[in-house]
N, C-alpha and C positions, 0 to 999 in steps of 0.2 A: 501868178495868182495863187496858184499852188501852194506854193511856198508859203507866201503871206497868212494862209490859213491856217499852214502847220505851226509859225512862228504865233500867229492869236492863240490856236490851239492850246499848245505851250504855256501860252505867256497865262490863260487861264486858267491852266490847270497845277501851274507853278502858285498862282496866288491865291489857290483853292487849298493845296496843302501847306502853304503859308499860313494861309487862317484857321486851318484845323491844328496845328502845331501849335498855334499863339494860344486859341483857345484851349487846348489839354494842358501847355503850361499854366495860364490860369486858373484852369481847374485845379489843377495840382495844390498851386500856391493859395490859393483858398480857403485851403481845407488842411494846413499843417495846425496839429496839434499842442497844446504848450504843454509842457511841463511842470508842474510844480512840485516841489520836495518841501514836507512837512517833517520836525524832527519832531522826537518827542524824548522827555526827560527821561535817562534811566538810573538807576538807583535811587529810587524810591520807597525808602523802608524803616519804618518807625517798629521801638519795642516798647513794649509795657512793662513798667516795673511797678512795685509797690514799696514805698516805705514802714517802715517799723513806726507806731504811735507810740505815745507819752505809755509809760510804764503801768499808769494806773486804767489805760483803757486796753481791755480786751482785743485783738486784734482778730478781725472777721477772715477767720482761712481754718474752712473743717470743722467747727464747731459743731457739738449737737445740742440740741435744745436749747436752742437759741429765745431767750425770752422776749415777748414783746413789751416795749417801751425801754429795754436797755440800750445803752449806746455802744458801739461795736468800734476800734481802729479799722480803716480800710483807708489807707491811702494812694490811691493811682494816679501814675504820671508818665508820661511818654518822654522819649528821647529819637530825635532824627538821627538813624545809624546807617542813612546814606548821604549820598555826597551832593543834593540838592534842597533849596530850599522848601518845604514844604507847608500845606497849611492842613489842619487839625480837625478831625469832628471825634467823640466820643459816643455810644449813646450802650444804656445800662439795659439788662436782659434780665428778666427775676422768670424762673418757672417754678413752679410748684407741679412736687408731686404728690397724686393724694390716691388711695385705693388703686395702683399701677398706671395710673393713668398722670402720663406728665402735657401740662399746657406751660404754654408761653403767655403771662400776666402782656395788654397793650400797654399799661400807664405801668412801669414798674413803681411812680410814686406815690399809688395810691395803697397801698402798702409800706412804702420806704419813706421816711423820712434821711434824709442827705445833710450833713453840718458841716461848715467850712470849706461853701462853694468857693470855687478858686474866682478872684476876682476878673479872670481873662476869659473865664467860659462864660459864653450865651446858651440859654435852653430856647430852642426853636420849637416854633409847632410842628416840625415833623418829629419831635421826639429827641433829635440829636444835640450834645453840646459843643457849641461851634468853639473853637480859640482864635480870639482874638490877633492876636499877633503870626507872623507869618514864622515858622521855626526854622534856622538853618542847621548845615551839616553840627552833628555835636551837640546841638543846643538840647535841655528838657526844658517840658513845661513846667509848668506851677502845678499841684497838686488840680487833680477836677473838683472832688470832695476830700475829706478827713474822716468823717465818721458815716455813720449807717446804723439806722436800728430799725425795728419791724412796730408799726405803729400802733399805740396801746389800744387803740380801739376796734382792733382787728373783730371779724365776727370771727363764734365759734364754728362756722362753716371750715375755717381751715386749722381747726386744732387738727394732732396727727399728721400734719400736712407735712411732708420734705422741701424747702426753698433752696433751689441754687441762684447767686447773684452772681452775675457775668458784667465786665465792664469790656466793649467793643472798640477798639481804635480804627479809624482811617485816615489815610493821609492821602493828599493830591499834590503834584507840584503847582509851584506858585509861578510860574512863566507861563504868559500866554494864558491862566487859568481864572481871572477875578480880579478885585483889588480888596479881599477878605475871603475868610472862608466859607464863609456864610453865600457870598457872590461865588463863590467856586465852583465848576461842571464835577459833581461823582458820580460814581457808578449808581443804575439805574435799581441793581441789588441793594443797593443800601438806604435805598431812599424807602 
């Protein structure tokens, strides 16, 4: 009878650690974690160039006295000079400086007048101009504008004033990013 008790003994305590075994590999298996791998695009790198205007218009780089109501050459255009396709926003920076003290204009066009917007850029409410088409490795765009002049009705608040006009390019890849660039994720800076 002895016996028989050691052998139940056993036989329960055998299938005690049977259960706690089955259950910590469950546990285990439970709880494995996945993996996912995100790539992300690199070479990513757009430059700004300007072209040279028609002969008979001034070209807007360093000018002083800059008159209002004249029309100015400023032609800018990007070029993707990395090795992905990318998509395009632009947006133009006017500050004025006036008695040492320089601000950053919000609307630069309410001062500026812009001629020979490019037909592939949108102006969004945030300010930026989108390009339409997505650019790859190599490609430029189409001019954004052609000309620029400072608008005749300017008040005499800003005579004396110094203006620098800034034109800002951004690019995003176009994988995984929109299907425009308008629809595109960018940086939270630039918005």
């Amino acid at each position: 009878m002895r016996h028989r008790t050691k052998i139940n003994s056993l036989i329960v305590l055998g299938s005690l650690l049977l259960l706690a075994t089955s259950g910590s590999v469950a546990y285990f298996v439970a709880t494995n974690t996945a993996k996912n791998i995100v790539s992300t695009a690199k070479n990513v790198n757009i430059e700004l160039y300007e072209l040279a205007g028609p002969s008979e218009i001034q070209p807007l780089n360093d000018i002083e006295n800059v008159i209002p109501g004249v029309t100015y050459s400023k032609i800018p255009y990007a070029e993707n000079a990395g090795v992905k396709p990318v998509w395009l926003r632009a947006k133009l920076i006017l500050k004025r400086t006036q008695n040492g003290e320089e601000t950053t204009l919000p609307d630069p066009t309410s001062l500026l007048e812009l001629g020979g917007l490019g037909e592939n850029w949108t102006l969004s409410s945030n300010g930026f101009y989108y390009y339409t088409p997505s650019l790859s490795s190599g490609e430029s765009s189409e001019p954004i504008f052609k000309t620029v002049k400072l608008k005749e009705d300017m008040d005499e608040i800003y005579a004396d004033a110094t203006f620098s006009f800034t034109v800002k390019i951004e690019a995003t890849q176009v994988k995984n990013n929109g299907s425009s660039a308008l629809e595109a994720s960018w940086t939270a800076e630039g918005e």
